[in-house]
PDB file of N, CA, C and O in Angstrom:
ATOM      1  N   UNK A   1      -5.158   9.094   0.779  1.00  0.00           N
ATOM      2  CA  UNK A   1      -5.775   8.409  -0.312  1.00  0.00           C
ATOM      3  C   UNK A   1      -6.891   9.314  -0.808  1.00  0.00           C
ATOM      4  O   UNK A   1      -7.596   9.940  -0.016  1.00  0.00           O
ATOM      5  N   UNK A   2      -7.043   9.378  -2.120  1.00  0.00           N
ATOM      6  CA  UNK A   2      -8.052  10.119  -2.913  1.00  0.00           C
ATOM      7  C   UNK A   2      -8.456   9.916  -4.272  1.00  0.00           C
ATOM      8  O   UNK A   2      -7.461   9.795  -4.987  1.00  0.00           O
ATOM      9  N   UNK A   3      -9.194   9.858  -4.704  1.00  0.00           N
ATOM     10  CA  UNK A   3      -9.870   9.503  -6.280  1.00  0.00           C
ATOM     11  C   UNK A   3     -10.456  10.809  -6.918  1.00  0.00           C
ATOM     12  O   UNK A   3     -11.270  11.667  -6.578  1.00  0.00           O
ATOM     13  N   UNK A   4      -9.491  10.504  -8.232  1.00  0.00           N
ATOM     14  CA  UNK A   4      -9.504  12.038  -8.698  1.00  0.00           C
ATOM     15  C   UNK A   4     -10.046  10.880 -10.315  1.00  0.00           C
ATOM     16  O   UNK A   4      -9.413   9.863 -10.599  1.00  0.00           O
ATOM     17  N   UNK A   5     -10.914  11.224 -10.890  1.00  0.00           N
ATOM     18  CA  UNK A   5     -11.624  10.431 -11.620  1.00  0.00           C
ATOM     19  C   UNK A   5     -11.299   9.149 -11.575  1.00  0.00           C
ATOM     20  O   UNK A   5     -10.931   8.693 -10.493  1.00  0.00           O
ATOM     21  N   UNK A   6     -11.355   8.431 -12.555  1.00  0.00           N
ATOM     22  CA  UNK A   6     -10.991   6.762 -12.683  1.00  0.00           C
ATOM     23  C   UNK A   6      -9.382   6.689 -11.623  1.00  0.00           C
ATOM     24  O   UNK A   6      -9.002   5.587 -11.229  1.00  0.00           O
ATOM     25  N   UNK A   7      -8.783   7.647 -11.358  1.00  0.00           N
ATOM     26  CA  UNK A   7      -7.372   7.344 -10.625  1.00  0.00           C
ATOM     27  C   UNK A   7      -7.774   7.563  -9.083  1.00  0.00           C
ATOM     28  O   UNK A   7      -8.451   8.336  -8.406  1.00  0.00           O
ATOM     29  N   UNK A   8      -7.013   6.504  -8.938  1.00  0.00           N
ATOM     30  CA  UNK A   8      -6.919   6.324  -6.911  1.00  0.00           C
ATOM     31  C   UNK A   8      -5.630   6.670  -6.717  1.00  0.00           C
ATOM     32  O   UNK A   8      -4.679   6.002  -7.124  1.00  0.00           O
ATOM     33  N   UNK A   9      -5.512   8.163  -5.829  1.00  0.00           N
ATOM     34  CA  UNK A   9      -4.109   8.249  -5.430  1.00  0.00           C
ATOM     35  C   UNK A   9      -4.096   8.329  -3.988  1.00  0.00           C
ATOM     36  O   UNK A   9      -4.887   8.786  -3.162  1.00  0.00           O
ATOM     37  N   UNK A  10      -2.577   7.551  -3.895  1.00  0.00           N
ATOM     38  CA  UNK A  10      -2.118   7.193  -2.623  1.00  0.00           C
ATOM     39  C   UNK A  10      -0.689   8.302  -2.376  1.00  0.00           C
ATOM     40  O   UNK A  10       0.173   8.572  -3.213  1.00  0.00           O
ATOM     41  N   UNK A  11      -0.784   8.752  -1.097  1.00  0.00           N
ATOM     42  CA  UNK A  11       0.270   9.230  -1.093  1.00  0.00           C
ATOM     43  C   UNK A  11       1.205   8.986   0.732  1.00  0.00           C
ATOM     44  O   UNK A  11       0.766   9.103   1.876  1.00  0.00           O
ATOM     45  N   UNK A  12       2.343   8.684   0.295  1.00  0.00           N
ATOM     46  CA  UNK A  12       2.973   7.672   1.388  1.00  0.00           C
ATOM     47  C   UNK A  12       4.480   8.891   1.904  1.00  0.00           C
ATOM     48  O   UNK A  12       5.229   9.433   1.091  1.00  0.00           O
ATOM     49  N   UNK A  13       4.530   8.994   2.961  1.00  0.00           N
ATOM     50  CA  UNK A  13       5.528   9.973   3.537  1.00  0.00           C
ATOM     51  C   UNK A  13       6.420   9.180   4.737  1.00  0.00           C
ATOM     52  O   UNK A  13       5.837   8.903   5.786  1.00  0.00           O
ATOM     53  N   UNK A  14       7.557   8.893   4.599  1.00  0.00           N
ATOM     54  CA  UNK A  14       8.306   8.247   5.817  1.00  0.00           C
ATOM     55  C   UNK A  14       9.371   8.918   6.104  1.00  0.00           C
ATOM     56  O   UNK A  14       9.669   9.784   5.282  1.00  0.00           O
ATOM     57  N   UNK A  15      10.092   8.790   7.074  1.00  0.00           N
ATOM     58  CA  UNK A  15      11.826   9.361   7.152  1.00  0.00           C
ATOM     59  C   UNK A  15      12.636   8.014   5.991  1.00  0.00           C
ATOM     60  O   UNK A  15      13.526   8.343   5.206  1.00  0.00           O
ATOM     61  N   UNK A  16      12.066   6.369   6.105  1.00  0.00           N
ATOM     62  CA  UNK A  16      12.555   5.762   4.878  1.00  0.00           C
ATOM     63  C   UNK A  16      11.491   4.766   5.059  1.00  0.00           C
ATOM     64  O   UNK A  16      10.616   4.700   5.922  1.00  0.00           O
ATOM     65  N   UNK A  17      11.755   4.005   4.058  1.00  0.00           N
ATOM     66  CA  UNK A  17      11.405   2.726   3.774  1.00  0.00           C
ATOM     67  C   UNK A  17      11.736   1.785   3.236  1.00  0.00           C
ATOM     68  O   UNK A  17      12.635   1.893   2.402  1.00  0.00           O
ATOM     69  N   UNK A  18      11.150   0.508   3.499  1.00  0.00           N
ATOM     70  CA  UNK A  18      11.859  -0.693   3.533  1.00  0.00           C
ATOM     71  C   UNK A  18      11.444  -1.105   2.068  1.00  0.00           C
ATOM     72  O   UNK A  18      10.388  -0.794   1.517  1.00  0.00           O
ATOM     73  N   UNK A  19      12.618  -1.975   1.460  1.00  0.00           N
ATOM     74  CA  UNK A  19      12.448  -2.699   0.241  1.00  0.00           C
ATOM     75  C   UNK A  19      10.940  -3.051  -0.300  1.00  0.00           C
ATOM     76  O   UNK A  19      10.441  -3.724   0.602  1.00  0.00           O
ATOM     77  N   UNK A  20      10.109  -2.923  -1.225  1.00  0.00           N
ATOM     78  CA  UNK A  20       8.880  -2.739  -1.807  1.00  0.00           C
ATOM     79  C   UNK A  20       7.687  -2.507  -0.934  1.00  0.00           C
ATOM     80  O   UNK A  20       6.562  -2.834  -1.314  1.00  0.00           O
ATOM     81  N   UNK A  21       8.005  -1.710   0.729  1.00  0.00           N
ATOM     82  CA  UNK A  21       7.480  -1.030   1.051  1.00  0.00           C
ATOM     83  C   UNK A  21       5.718  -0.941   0.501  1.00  0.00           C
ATOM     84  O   UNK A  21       4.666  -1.580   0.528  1.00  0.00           O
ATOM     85  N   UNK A  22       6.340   0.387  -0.002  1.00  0.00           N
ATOM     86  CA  UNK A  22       4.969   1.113  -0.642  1.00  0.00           C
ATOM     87  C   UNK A  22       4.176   0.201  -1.657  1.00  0.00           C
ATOM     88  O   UNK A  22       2.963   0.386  -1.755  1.00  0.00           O
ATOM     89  N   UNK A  23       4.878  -0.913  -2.528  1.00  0.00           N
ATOM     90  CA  UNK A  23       4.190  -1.770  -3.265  1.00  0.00           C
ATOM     91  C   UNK A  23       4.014  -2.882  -2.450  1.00  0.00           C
ATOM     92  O   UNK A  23       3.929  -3.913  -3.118  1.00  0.00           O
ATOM     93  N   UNK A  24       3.933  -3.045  -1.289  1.00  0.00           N
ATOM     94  CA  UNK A  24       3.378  -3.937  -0.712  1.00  0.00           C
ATOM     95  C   UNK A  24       1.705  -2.918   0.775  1.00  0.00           C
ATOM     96  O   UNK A  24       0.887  -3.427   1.542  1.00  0.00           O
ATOM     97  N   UNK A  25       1.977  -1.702   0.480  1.00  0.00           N
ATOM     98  CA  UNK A  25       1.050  -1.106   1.641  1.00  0.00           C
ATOM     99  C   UNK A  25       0.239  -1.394   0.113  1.00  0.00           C
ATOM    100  O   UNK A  25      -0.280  -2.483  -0.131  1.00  0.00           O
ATOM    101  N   UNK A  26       0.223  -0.214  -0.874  1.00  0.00           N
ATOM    102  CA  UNK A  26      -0.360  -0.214  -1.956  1.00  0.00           C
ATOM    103  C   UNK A  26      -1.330  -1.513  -2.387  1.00  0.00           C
ATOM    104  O   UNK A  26      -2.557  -1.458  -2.297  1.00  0.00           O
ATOM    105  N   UNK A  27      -0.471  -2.902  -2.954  1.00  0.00           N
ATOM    106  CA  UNK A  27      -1.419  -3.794  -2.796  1.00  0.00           C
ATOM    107  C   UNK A  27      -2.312  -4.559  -2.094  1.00  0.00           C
ATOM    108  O   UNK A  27      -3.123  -5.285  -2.669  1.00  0.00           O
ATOM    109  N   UNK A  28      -2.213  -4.426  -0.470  1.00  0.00           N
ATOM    110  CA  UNK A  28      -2.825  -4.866   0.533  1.00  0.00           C
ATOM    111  C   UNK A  28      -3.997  -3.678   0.373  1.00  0.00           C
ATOM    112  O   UNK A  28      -5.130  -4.156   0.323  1.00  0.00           O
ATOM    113  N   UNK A  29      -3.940  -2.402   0.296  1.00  0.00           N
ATOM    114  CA  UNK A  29      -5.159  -1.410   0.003  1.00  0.00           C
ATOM    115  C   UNK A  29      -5.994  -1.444  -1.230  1.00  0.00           C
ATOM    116  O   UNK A  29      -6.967  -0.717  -1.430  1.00  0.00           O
ATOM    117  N   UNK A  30      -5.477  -2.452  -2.129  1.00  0.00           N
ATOM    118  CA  UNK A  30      -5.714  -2.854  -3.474  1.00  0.00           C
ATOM    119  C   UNK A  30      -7.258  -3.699  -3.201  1.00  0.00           C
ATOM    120  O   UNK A  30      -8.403  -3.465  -3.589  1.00  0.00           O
ATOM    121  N   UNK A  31      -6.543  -4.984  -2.178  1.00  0.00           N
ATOM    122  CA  UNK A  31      -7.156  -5.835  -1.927  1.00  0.00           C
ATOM    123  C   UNK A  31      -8.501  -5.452  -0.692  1.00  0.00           C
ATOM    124  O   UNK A  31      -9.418  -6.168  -0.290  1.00  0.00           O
ATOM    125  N   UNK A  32      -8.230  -4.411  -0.439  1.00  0.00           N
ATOM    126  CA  UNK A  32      -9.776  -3.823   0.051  1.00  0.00           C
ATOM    127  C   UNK A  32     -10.221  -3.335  -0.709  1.00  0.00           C
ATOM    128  O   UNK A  32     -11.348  -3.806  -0.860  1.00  0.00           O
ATOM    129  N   UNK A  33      -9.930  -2.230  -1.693  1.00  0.00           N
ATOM    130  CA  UNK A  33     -10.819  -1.560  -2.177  1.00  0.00           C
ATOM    131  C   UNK A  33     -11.561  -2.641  -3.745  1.00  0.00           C
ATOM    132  O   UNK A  33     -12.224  -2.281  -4.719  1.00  0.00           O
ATOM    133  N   UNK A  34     -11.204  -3.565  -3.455  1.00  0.00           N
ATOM    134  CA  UNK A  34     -11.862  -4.782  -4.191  1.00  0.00           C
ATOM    135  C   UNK A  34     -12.811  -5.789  -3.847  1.00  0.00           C
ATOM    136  O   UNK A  34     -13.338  -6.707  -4.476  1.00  0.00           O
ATOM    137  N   UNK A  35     -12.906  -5.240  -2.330  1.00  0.00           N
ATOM    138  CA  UNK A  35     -13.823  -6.113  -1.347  1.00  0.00           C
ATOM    139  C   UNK A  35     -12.914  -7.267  -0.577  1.00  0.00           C
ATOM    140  O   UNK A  35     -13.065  -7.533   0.616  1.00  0.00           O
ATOM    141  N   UNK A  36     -12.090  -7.816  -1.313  1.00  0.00           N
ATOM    142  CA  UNK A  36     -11.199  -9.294  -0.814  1.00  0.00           C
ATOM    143  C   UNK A  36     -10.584  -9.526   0.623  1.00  0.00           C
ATOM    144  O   UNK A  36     -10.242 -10.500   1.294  1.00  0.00           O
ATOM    145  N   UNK A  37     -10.617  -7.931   0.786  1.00  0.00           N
ATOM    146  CA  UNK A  37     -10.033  -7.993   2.333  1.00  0.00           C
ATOM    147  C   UNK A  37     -11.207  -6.634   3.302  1.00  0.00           C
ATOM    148  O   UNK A  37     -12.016  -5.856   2.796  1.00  0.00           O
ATOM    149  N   UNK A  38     -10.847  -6.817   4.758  1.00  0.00           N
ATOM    150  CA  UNK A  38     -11.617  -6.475   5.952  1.00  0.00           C
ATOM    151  C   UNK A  38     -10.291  -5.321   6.189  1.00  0.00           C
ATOM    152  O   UNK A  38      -9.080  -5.361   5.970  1.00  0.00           O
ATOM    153  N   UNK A  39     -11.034  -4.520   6.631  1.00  0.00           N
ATOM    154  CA  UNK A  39     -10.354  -3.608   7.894  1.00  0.00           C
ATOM    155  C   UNK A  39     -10.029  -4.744   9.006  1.00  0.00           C
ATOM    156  O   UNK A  39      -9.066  -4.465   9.720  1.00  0.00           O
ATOM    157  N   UNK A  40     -10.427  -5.507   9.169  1.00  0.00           N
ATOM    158  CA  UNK A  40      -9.749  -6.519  10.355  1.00  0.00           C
ATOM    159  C   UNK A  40      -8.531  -7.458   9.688  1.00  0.00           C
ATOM    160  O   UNK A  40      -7.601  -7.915  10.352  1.00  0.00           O
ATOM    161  N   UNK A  41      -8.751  -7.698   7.960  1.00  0.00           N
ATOM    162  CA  UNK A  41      -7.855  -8.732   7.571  1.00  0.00           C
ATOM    163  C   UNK A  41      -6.335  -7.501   7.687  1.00  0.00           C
ATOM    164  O   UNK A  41      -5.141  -7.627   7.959  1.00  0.00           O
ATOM    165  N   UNK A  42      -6.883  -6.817   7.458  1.00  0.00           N
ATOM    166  CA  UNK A  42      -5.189  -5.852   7.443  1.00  0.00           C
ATOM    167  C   UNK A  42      -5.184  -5.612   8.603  1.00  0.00           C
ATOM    168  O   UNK A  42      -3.967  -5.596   8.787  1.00  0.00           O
ATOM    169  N   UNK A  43      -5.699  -5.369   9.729  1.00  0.00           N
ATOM    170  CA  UNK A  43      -4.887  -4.918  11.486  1.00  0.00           C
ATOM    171  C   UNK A  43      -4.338  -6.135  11.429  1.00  0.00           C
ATOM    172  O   UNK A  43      -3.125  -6.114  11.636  1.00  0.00           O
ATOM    173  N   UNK A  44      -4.959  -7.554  11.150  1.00  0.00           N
ATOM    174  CA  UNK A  44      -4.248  -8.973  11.656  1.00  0.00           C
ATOM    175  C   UNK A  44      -2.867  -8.712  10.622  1.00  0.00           C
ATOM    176  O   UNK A  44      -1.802  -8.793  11.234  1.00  0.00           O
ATOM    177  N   UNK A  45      -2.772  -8.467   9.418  1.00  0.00           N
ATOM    178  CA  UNK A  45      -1.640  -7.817   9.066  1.00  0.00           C
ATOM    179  C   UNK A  45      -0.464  -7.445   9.347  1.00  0.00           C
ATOM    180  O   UNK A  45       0.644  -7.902   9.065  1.00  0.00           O
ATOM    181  N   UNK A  46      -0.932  -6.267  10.132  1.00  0.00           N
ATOM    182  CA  UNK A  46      -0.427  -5.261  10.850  1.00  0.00           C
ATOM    183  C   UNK A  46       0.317  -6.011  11.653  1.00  0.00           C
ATOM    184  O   UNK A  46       1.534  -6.174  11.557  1.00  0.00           O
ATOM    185  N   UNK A  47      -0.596  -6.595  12.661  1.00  0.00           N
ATOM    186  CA  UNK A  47      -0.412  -7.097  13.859  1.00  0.00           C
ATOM    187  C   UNK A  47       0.352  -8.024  13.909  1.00  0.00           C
ATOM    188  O   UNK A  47       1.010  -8.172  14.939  1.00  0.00           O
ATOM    189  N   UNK A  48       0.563  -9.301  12.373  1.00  0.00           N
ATOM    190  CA  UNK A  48       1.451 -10.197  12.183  1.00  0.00           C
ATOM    191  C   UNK A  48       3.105  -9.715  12.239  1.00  0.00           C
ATOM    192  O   UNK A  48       4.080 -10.467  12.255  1.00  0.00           O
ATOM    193  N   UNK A  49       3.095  -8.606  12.256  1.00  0.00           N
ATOM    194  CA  UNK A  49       4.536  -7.988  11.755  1.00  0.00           C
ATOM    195  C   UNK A  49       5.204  -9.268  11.394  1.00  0.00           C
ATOM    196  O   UNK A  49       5.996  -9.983  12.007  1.00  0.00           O
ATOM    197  N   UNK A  50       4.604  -9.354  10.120  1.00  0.00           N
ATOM    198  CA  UNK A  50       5.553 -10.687   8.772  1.00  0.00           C
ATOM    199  C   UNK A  50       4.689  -9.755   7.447  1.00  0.00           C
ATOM    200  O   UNK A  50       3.621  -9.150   7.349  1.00  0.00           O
ATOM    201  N   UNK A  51       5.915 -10.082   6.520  1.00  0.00           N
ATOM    202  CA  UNK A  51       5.584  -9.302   5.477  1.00  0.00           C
ATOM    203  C   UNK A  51       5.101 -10.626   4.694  1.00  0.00           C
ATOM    204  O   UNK A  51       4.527 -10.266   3.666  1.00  0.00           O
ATOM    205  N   UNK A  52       5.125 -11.827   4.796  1.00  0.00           N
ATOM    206  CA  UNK A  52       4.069 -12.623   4.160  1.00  0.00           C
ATOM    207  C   UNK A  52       2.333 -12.613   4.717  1.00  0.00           C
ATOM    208  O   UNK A  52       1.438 -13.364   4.328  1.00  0.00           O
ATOM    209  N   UNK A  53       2.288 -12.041   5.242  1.00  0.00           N
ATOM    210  CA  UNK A  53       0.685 -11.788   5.936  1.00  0.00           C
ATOM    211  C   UNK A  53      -0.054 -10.434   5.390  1.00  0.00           C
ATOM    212  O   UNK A  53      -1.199 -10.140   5.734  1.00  0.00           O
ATOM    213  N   UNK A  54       0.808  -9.576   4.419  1.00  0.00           N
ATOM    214  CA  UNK A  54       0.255  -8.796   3.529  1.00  0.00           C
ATOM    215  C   UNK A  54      -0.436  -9.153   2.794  1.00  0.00           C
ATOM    216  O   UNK A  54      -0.836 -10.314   2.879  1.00  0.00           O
ATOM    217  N   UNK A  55      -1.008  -8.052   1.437  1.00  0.00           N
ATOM    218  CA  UNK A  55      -1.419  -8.535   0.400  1.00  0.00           C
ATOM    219  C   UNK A  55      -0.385  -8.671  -0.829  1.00  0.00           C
ATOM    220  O   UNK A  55       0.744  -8.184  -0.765  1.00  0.00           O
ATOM    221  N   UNK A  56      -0.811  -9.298  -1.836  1.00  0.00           N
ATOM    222  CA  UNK A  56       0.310  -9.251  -2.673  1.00  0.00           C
ATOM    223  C   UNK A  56       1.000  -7.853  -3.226  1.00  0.00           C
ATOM    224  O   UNK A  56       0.332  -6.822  -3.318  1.00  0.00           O
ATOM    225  N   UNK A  57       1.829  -7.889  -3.440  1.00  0.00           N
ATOM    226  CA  UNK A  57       2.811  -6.566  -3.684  1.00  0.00           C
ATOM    227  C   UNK A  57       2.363  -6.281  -5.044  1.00  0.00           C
ATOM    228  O   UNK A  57       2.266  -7.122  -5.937  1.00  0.00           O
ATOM    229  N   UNK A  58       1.953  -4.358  -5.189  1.00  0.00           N
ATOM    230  CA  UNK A  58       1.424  -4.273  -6.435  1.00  0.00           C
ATOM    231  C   UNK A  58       2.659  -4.159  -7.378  1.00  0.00           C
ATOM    232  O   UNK A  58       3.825  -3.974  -7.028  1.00  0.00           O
ATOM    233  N   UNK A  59       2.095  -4.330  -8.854  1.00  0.00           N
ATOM    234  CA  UNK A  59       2.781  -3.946  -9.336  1.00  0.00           C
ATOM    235  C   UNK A  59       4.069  -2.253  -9.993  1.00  0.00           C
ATOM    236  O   UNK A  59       3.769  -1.064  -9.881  1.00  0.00           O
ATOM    237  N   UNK A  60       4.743  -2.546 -10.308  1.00  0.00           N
ATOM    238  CA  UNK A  60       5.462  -0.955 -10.380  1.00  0.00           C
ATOM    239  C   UNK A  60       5.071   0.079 -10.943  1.00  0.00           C
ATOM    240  O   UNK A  60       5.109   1.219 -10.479  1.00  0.00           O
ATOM    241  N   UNK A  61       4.550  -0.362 -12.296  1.00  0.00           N
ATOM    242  CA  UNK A  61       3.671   0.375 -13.380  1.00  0.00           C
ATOM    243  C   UNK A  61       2.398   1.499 -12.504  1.00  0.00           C
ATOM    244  O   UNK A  61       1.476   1.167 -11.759  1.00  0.00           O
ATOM    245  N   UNK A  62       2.559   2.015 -12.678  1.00  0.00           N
ATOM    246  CA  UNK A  62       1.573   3.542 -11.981  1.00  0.00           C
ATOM    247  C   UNK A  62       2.176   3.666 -10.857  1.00  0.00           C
ATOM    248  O   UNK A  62       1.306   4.307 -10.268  1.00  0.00           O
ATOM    249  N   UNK A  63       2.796   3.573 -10.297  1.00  0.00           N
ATOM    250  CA  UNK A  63       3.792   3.927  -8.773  1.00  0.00           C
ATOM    251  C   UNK A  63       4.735   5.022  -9.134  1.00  0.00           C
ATOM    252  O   UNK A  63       5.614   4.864  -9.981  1.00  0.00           O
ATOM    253  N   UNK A  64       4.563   6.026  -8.546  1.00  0.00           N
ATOM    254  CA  UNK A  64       5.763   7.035  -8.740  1.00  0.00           C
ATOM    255  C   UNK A  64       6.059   7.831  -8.041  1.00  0.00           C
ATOM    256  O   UNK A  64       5.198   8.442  -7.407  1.00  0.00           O
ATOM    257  N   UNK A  65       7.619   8.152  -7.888  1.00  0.00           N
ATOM    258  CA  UNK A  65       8.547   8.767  -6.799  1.00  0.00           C
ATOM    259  C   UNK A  65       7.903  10.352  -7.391  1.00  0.00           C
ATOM    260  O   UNK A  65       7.849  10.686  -8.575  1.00  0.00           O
ATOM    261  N   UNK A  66       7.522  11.052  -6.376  1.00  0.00           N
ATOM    262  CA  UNK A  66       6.927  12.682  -6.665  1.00  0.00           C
ATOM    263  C   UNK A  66       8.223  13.797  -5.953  1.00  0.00           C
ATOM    264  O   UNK A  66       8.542  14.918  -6.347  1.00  0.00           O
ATOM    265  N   UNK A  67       8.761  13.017  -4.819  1.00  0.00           N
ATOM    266  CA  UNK A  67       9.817  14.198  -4.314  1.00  0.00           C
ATOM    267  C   UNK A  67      10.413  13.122  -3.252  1.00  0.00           C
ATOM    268  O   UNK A  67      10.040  12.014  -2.866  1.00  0.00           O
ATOM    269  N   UNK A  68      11.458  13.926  -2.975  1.00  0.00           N
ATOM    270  CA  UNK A  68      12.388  13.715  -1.981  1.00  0.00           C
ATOM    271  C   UNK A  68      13.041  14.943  -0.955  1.00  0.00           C
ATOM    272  O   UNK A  68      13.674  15.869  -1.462  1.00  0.00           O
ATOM    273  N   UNK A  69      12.826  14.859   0.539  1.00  0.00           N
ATOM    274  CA  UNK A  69      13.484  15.962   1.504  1.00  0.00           C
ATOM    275  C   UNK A  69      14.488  15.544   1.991  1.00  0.00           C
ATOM    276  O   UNK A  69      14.732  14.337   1.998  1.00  0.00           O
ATOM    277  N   UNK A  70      15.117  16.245   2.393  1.00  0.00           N
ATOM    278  CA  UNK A  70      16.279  16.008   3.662  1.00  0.00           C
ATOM    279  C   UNK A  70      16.349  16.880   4.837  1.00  0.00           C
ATOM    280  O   UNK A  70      17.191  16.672   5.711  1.00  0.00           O
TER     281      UNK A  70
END
């Protein structure tokens, strides 16, 4: 994660990922850097392994695929 003027970029690396994934890490990091959530509300998160115990899933608009390896 890094802020390169008014833009916050995130950058996310897996072997894969799961269905809105990254728009669901993305908006749960949303919801901290807004104050709304704790470094503790996301480990309990974490720790819920349920994807309803996230934050809401951001939207698609500014999200973008940069590369792909094999």
């Amino acid at each position: 994660m890094r802020r390169e003027g008014d833009y916050v970029l995130l950058d996310f690396a897996s072997r894969s990922f799961l269905h809105r994934q990254v728009r669901s890490m993305t908006g749960t990091l949303a919801e901290v850097g807004v104050g709304r959530w704790t470094k503790a509300d996301v480990k309990a998160a974490l720790e819920a392994r349920d994807r309803k115990a996230c934050g809401p899933v951001a939207p698609a608009e500014g999200l973008y695929l940069t590369g792909v390896s094999y």
